[in-house]
Biotite code that builds the C-alpha atoms (Angstrom):
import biotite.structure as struc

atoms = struc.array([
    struc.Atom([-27.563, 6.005, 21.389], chain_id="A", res_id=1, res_name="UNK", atom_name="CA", element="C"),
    struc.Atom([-28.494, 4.995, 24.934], chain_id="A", res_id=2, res_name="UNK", atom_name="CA", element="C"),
    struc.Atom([-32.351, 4.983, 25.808], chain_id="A", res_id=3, res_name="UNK", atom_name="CA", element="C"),
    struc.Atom([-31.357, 7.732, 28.815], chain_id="A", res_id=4, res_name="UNK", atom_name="CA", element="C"),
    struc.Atom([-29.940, 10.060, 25.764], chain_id="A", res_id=5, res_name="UNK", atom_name="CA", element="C"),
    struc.Atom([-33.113, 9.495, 23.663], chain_id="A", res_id=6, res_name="UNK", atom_name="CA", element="C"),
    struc.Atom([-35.163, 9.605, 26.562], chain_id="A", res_id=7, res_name="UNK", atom_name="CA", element="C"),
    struc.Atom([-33.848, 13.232, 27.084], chain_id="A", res_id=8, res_name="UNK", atom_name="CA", element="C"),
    struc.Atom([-34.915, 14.449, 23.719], chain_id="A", res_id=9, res_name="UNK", atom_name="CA", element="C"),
    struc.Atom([-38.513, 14.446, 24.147], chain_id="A", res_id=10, res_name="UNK", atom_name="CA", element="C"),
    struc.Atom([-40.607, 16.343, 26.062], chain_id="A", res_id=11, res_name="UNK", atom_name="CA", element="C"),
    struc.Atom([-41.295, 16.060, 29.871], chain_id="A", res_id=12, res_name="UNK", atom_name="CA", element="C"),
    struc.Atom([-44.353, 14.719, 29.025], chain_id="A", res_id=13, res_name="UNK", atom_name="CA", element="C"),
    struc.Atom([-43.156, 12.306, 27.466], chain_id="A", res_id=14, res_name="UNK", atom_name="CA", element="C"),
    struc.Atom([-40.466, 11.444, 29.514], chain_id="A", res_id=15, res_name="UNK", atom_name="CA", element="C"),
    struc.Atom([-42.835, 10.864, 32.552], chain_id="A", res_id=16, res_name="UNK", atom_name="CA", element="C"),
    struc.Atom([-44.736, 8.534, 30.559], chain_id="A", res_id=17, res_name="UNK", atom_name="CA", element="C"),
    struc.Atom([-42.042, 5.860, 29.365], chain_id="A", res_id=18, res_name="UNK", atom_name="CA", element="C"),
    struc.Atom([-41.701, 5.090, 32.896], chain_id="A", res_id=19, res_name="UNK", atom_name="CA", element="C"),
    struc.Atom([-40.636, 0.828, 33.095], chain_id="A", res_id=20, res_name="UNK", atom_name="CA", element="C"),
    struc.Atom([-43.705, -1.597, 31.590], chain_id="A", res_id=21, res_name="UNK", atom_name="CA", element="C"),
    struc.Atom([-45.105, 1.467, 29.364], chain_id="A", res_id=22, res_name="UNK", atom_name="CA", element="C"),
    struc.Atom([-45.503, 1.092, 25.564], chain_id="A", res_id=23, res_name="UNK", atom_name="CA", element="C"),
    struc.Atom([-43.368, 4.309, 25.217], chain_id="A", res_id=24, res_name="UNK", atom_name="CA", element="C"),
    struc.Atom([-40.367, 2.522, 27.166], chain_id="A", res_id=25, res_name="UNK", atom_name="CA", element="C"),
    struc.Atom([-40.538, -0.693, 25.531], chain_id="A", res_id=26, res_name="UNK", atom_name="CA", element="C"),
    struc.Atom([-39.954, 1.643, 22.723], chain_id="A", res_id=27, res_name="UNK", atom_name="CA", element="C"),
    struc.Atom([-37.088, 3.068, 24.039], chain_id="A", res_id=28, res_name="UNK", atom_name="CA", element="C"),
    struc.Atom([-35.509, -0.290, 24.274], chain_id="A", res_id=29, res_name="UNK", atom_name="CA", element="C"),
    struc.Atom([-36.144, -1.493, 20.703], chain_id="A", res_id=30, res_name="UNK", atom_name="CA", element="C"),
    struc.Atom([-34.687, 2.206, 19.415], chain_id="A", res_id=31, res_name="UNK", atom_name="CA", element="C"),
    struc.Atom([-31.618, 1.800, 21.731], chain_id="A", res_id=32, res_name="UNK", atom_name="CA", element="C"),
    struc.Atom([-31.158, -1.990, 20.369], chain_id="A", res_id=33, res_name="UNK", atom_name="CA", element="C"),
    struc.Atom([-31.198, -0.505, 16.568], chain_id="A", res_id=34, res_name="UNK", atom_name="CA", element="C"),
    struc.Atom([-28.850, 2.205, 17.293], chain_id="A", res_id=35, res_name="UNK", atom_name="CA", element="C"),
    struc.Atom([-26.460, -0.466, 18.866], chain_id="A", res_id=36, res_name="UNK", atom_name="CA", element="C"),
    struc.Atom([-24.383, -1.825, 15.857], chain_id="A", res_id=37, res_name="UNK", atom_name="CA", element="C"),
    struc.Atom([-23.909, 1.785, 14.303], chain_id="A", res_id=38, res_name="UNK", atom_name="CA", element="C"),
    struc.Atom([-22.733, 2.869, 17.430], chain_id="A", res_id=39, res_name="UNK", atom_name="CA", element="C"),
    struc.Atom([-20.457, 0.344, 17.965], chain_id="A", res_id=40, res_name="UNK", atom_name="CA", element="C"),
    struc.Atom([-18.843, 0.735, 14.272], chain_id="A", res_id=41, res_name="UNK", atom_name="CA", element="C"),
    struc.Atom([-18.281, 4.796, 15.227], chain_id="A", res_id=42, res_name="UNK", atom_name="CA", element="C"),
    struc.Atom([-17.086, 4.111, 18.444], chain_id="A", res_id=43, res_name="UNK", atom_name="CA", element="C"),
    struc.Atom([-13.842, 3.005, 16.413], chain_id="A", res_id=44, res_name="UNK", atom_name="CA", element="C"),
    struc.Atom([-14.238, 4.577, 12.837], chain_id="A", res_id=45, res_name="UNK", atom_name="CA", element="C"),
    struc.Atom([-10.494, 5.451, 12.617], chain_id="A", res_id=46, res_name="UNK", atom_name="CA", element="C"),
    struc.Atom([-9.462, 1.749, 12.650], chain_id="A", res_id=47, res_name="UNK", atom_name="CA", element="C"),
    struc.Atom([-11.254, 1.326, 9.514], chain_id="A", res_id=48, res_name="UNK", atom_name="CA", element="C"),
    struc.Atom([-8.599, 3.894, 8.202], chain_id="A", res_id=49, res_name="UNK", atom_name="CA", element="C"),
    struc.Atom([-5.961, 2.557, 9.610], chain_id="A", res_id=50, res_name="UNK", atom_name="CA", element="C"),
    struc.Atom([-3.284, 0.786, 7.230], chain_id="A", res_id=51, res_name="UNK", atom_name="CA", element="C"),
    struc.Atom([-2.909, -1.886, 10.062], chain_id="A", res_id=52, res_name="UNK", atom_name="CA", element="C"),
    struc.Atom([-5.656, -1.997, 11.726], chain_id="A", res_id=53, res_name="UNK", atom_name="CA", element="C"),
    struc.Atom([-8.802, -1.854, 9.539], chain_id="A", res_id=54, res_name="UNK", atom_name="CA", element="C"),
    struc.Atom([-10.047, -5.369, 8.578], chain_id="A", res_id=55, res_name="UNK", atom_name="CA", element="C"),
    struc.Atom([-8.243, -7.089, 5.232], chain_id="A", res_id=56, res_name="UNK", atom_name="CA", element="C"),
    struc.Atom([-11.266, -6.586, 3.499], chain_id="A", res_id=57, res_name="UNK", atom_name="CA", element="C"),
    struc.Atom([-11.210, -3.061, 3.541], chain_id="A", res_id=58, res_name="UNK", atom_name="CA", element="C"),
    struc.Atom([-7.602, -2.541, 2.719], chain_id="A", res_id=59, res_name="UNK", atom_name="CA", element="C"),
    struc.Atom([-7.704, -3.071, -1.361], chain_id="A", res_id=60, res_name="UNK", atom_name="CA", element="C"),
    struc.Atom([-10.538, 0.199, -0.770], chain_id="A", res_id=61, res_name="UNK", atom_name="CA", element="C"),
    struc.Atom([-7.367, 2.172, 1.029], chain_id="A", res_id=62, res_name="UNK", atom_name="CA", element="C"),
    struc.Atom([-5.377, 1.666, -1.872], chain_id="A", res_id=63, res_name="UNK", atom_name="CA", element="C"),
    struc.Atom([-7.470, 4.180, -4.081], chain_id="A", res_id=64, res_name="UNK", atom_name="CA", element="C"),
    struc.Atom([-6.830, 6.678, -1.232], chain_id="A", res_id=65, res_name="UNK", atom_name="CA", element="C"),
    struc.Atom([-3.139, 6.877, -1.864], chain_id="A", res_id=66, res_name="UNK", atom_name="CA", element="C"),
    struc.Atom([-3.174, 6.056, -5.773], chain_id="A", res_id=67, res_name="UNK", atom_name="CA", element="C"),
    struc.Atom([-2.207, 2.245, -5.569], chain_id="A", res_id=68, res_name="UNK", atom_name="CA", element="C"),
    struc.Atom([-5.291, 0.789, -6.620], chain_id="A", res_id=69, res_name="UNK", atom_name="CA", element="C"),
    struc.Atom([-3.285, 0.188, -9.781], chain_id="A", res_id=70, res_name="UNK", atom_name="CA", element="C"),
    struc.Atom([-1.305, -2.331, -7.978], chain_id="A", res_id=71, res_name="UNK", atom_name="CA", element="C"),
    struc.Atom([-4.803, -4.760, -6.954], chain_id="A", res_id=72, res_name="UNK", atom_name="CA", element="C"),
    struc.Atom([-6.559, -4.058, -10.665], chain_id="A", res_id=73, res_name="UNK", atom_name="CA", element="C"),
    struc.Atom([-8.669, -7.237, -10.930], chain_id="A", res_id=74, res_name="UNK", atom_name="CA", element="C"),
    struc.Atom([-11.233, -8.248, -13.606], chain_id="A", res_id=75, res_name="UNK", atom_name="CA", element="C"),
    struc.Atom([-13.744, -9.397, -10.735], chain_id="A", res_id=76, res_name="UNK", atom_name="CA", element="C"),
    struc.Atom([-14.371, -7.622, -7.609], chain_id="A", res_id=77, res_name="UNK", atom_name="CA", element="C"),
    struc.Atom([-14.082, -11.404, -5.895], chain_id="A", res_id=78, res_name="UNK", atom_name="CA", element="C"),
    struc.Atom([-11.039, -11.800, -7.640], chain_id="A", res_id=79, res_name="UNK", atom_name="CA", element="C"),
    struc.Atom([-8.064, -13.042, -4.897], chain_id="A", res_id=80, res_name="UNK", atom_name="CA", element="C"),
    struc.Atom([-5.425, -9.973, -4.401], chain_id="A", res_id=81, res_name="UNK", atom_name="CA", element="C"),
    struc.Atom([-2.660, -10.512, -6.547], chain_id="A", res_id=82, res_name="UNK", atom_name="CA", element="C"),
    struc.Atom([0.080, -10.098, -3.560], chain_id="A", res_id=83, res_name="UNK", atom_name="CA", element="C"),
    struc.Atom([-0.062, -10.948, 0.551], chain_id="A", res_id=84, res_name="UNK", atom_name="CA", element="C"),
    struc.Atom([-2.716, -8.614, 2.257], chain_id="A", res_id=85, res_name="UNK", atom_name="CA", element="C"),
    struc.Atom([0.262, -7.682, 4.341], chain_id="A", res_id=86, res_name="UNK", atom_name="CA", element="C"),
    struc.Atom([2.434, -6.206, 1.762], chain_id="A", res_id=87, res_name="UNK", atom_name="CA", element="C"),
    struc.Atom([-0.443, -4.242, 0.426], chain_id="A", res_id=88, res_name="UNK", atom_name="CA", element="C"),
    struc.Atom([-0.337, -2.866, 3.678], chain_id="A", res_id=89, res_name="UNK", atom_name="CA", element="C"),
    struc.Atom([2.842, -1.715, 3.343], chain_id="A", res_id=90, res_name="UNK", atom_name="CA", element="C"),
    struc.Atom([2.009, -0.084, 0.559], chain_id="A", res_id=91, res_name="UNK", atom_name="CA", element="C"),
    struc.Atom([-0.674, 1.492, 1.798], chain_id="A", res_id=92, res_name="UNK", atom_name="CA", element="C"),
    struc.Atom([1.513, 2.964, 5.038], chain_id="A", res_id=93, res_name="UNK", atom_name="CA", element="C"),
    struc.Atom([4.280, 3.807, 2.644], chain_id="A", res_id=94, res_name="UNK", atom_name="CA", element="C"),
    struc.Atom([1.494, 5.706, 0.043], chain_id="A", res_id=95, res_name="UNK", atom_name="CA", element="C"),
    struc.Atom([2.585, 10.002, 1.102], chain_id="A", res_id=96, res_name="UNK", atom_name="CA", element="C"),
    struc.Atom([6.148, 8.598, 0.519], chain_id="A", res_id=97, res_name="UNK", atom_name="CA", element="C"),
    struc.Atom([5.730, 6.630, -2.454], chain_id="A", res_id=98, res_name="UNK", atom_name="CA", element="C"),
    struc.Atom([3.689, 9.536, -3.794], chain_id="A", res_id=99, res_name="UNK", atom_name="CA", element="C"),
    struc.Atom([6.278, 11.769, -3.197], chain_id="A", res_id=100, res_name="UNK", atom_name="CA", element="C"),
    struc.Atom([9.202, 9.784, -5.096], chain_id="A", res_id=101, res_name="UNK", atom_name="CA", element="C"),
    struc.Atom([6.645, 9.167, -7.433], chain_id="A", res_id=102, res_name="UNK", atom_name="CA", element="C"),
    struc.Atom([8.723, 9.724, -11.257], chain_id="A", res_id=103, res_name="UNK", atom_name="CA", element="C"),
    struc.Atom([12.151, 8.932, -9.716], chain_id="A", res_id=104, res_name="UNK", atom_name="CA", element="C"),
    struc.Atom([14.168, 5.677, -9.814], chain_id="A", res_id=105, res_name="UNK", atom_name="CA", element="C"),
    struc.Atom([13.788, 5.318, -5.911], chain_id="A", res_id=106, res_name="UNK", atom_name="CA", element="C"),
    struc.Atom([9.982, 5.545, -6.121], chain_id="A", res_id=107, res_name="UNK", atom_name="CA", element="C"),
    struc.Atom([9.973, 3.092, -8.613], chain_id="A", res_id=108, res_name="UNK", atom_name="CA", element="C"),
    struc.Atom([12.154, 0.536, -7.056], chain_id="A", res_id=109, res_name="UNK", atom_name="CA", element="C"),
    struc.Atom([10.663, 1.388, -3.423], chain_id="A", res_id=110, res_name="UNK", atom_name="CA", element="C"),
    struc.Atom([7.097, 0.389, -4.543], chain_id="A", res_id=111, res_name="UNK", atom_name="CA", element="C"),
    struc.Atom([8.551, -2.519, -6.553], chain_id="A", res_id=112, res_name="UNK", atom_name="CA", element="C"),
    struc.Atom([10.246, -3.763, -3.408], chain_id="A", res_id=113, res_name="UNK", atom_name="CA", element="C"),
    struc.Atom([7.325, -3.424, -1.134], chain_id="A", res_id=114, res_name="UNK", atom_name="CA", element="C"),
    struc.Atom([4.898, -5.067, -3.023], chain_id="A", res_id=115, res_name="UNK", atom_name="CA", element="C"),
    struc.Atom([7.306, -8.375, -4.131], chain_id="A", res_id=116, res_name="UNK", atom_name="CA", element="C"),
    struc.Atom([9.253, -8.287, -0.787], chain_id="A", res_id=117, res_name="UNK", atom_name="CA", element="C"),
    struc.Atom([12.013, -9.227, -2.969], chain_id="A", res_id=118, res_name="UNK", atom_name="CA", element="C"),
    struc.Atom([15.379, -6.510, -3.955], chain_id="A", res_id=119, res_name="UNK", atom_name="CA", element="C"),
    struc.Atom([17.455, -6.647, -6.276], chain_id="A", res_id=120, res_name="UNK", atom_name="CA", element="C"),
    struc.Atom([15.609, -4.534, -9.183], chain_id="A", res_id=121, res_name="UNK", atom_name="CA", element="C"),
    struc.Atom([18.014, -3.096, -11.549], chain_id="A", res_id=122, res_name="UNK", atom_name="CA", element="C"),
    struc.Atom([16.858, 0.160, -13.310], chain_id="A", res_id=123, res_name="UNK", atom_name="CA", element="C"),
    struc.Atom([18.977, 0.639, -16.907], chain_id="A", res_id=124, res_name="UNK", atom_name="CA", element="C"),
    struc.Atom([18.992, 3.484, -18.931], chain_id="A", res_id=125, res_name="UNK", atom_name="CA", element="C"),
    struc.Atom([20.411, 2.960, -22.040], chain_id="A", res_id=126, res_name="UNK", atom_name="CA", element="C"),
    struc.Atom([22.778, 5.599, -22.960], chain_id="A", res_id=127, res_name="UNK", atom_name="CA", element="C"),
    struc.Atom([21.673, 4.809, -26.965], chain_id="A", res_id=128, res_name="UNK", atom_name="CA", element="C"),
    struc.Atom([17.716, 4.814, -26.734], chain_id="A", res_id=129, res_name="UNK", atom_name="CA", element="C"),
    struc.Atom([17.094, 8.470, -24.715], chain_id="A", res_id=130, res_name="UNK", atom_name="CA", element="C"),
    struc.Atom([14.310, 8.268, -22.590], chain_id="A", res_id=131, res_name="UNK", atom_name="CA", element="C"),
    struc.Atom([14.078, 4.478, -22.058], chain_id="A", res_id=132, res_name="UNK", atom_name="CA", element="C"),
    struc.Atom([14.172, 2.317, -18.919], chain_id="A", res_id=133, res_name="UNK", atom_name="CA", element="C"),
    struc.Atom([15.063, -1.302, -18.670], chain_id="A", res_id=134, res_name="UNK", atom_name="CA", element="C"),
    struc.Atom([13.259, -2.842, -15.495], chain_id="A", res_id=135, res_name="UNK", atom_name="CA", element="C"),
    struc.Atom([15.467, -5.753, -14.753], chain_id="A", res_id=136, res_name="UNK", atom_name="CA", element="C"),
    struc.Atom([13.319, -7.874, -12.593], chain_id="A", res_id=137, res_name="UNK", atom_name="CA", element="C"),
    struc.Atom([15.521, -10.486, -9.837], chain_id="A", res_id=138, res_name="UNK", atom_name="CA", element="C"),
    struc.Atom([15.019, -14.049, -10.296], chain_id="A", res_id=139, res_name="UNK", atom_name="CA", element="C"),
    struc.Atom([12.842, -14.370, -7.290], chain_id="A", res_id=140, res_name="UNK", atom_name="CA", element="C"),
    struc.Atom([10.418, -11.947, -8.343], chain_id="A", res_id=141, res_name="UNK", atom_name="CA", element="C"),
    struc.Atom([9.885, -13.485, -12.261], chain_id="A", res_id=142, res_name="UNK", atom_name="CA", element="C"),
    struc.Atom([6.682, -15.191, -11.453], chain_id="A", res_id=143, res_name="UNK", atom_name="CA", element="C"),
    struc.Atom([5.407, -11.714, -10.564], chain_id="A", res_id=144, res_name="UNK", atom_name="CA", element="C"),
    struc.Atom([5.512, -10.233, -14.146], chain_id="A", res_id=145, res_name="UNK", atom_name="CA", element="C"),
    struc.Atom([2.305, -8.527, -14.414], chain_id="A", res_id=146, res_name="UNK", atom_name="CA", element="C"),
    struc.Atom([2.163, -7.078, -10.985], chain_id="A", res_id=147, res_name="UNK", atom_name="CA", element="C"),
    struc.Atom([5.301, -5.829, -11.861], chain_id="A", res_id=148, res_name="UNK", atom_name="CA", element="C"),
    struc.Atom([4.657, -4.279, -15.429], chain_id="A", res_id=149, res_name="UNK", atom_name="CA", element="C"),
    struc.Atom([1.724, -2.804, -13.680], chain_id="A", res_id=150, res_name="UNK", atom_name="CA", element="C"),
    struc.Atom([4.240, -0.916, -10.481], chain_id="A", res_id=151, res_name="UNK", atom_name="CA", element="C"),
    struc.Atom([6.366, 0.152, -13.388], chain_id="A", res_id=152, res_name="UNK", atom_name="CA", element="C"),
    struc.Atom([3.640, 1.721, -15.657], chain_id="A", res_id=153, res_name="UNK", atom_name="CA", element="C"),
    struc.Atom([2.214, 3.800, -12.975], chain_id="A", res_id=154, res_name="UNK", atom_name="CA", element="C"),
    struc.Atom([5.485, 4.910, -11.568], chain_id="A", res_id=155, res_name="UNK", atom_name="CA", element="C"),
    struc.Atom([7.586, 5.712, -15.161], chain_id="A", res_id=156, res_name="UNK", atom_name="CA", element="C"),
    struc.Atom([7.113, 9.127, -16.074], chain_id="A", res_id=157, res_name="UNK", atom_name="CA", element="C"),
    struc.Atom([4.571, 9.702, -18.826], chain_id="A", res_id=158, res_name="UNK", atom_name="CA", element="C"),
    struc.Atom([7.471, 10.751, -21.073], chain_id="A", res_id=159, res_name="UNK", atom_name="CA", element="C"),
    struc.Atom([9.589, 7.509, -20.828], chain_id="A", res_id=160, res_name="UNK", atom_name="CA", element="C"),
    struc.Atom([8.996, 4.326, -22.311], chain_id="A", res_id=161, res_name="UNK", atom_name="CA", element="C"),
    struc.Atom([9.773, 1.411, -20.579], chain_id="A", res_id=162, res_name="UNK", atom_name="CA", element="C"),
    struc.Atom([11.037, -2.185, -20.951], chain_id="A", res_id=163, res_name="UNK", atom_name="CA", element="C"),
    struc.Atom([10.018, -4.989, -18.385], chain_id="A", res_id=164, res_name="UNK", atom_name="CA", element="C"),
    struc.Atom([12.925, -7.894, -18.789], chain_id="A", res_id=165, res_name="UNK", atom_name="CA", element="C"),
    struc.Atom([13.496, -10.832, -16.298], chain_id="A", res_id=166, res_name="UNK", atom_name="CA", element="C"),
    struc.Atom([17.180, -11.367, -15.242], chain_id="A", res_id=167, res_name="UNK", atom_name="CA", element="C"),
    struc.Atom([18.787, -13.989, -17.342], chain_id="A", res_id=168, res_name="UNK", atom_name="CA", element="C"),
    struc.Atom([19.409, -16.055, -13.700], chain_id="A", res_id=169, res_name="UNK", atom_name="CA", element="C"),
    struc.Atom([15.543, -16.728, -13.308], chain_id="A", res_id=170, res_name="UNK", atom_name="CA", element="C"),
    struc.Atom([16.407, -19.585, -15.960], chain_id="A", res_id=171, res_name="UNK", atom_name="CA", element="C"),
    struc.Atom([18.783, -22.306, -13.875], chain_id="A", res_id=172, res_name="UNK", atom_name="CA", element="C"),
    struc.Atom([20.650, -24.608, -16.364], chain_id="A", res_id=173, res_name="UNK", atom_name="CA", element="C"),
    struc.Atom([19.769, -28.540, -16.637], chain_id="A", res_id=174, res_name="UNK", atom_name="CA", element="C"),
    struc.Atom([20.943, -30.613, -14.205], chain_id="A", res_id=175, res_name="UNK", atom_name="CA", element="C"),
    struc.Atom([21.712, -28.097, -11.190], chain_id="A", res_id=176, res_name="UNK", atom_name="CA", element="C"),
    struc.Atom([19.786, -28.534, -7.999], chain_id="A", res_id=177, res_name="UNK", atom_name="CA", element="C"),
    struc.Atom([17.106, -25.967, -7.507], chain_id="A", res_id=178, res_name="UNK", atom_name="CA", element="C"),
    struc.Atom([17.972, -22.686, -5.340], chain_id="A", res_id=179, res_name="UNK", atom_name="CA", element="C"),
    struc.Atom([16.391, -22.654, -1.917], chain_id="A", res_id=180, res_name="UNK", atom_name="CA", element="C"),
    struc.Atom([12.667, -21.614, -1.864], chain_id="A", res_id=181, res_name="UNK", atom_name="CA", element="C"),
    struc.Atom([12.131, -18.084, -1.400], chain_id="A", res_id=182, res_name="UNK", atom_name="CA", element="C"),
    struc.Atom([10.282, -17.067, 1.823], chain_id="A", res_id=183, res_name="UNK", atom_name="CA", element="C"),
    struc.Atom([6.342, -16.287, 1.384], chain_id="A", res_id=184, res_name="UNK", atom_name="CA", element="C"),
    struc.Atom([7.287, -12.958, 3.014], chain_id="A", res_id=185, res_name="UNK", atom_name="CA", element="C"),
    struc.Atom([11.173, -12.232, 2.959], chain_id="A", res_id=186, res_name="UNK", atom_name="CA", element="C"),
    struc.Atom([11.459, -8.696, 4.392], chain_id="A", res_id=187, res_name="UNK", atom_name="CA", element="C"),
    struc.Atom([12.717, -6.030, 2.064], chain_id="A", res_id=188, res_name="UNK", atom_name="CA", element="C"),
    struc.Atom([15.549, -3.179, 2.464], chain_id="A", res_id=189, res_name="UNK", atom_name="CA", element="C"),
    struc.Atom([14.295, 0.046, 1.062], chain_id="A", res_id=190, res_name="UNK", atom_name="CA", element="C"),
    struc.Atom([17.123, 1.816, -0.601], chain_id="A", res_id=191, res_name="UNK", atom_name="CA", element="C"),
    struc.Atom([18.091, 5.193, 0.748], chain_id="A", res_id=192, res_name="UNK", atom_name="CA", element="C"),
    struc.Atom([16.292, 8.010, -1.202], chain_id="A", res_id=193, res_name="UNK", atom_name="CA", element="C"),
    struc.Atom([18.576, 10.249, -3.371], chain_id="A", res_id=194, res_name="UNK", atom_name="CA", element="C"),
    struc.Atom([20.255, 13.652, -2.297], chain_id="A", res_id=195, res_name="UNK", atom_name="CA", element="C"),
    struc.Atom([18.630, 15.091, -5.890], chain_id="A", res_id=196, res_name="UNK", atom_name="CA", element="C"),
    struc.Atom([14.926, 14.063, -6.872], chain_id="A", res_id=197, res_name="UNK", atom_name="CA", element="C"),
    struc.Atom([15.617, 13.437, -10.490], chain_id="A", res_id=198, res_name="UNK", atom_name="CA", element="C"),
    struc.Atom([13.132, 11.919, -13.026], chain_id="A", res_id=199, res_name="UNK", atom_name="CA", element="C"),
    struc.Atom([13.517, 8.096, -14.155], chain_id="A", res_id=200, res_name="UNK", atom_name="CA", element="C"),
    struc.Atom([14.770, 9.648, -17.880], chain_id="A", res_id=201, res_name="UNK", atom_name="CA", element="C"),
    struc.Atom([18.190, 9.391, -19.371], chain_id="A", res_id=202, res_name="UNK", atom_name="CA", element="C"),
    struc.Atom([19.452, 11.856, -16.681], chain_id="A", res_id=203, res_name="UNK", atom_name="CA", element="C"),
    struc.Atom([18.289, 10.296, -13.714], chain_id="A", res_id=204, res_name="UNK", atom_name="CA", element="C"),
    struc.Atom([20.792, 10.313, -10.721], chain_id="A", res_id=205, res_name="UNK", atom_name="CA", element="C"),
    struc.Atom([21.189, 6.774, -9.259], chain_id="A", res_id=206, res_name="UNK", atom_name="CA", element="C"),
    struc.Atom([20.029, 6.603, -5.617], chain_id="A", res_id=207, res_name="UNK", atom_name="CA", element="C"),
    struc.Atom([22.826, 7.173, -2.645], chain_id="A", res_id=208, res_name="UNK", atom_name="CA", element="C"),
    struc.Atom([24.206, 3.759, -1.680], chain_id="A", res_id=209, res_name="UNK", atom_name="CA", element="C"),
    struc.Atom([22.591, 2.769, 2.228], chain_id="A", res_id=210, res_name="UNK", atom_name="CA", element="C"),
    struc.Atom([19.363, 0.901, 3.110], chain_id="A", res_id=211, res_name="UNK", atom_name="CA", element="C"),
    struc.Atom([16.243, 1.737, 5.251], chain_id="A", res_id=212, res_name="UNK", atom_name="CA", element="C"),
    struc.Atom([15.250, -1.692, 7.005], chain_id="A", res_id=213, res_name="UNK", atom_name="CA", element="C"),
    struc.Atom([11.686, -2.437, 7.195], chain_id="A", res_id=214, res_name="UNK", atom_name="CA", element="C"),
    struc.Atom([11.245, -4.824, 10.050], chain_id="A", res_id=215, res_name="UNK", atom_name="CA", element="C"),
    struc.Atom([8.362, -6.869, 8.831], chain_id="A", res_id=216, res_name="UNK", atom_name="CA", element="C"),
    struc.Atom([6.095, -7.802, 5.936], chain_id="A", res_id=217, res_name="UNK", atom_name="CA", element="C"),
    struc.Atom([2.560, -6.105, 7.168], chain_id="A", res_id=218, res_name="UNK", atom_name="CA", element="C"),
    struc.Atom([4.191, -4.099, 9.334], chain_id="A", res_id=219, res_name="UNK", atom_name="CA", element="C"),
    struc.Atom([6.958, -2.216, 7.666], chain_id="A", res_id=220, res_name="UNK", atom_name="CA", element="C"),
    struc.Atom([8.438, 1.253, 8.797], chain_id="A", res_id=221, res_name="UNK", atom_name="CA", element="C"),
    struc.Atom([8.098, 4.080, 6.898], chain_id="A", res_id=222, res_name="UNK", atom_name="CA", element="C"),
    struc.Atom([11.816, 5.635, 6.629], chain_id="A", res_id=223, res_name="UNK", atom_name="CA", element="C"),
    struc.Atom([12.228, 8.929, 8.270], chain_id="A", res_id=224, res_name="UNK", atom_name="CA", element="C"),
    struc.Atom([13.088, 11.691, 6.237], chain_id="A", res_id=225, res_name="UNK", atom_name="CA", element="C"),
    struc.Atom([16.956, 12.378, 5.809], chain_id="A", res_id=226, res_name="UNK", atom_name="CA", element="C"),
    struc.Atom([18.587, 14.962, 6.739], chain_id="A", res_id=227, res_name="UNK", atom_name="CA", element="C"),
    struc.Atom([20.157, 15.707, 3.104], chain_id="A", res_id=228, res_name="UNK", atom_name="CA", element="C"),
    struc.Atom([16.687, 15.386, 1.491], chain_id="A", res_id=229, res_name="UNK", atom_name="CA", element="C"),
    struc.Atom([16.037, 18.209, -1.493], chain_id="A", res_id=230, res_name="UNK", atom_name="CA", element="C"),
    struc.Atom([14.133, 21.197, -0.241], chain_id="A", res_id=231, res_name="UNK", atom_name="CA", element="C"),
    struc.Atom([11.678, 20.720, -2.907], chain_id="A", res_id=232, res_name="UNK", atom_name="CA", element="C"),
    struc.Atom([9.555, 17.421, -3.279], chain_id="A", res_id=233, res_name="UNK", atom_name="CA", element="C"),
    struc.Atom([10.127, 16.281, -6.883], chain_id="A", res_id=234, res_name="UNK", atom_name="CA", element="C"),
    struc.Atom([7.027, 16.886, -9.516], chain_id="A", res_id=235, res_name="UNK", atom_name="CA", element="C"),
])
């Protein structure tokens, strides 16, 4: 607060008396100087809750706003994030959609994708073990294991079990020349959500065939709802 707005709140008496060189305006000064900082932090408050704007320390606190705190569990609260800042961004950005695909093969691989930037996941449902999914993780993501068992546990419904498996060309033969390094941030394709919001159980619909490009790692679109999109969000 400015010393002319606190000056205004007392009395006239007052007022007349922290004229400049009085002990009362000197006062003024010091109480405007305090109020400076918090002032300055409220003057742009939203950016704090802002997926892209607030500061990268305060974006593993966004998560628990859209349920993906899951995704930065640490032991320590110094502990380095387990993915780029910017791709927990995404995820952030992308939380009302991934909360509303939440259950359904699409939300699954959609938060898998985002937080990897890698595609490729393959979701198997084995027509002889009934409510059982077989994650099927692409080569470039199988140093990511954990972050991915964790994606998978908090998307799966409660009533599914679920089997985390690398694909079998993570493991290159002796004597072949190593692929070409992955990118630290490729960009990934989110796959077109479903006509029908089905459950990731032995009945679950594949997703339509199409893609959604997200232009850049820490900056990714959120995909505009389709015109085909169920009337009713899925539970």
């Amino acid at each position: 607060m400015r010393r002319a707005a606190i000056e205004r709140l007392l009395p006239a008496a007052y007022q007349r008396a922290a004229g400049p060189g009085s002990v009362l305006g000197a006062l003024l000064d010091v109480m405007e100087a305090l109020h400076a900082p918090d002032e300055a932090v409220l003057a742009d408050v939203d950016a704090l809750f802002g997926p892209y704007r607030t500061p990268d320390g305060f974006v593993a606190y966004l998560t628990r706003w859209v349920a993906m705190d899951h995704v930065v569990a640490a032991p320590r609260a110094d502990a380095p994030l387990p993915l780029p800042v910017g791709r927990l961004r995404d995820l952030v950005a992308h939380g009302a959609l991934l909360a509303r695909w939440r259950g359904t093969p699409y939300g699954m691989r959609t938060a898998l994708e985002l937080a990897t930037g890698v595609t490729g996941f393959v979701l198997d449902e084995p027509p002889e073990r009934p409510f059982h999914l077989v994650v099927r993780v692409p080569p470039a993501a199988a140093d990511r294991l954990a972050l991915v068992t964790r994606i998978v546990e908090a998307e799966k419904p409660a009533a599914v079990t679920v089997e985390v498996v690398a694909s079998p060309a993570a493991t290159e033969p002796a004597g072949t020349e190593p692929a070409d390094p992955v990118p630290a941030d490729p960009v990934p394709a989110l796959p077109r959500p479903p006509s029908d919001a089905a459950p990731a159980g032995p009945d679950a619909a594949e997703p339509a065939a199409g893609v959604a490009t997200v232009r850049a790692v820490g900056r990714a679109h959120v995909p505009a709802p389709l015109p085909h999109d169920p009337p009713e969000e899925p539970s």
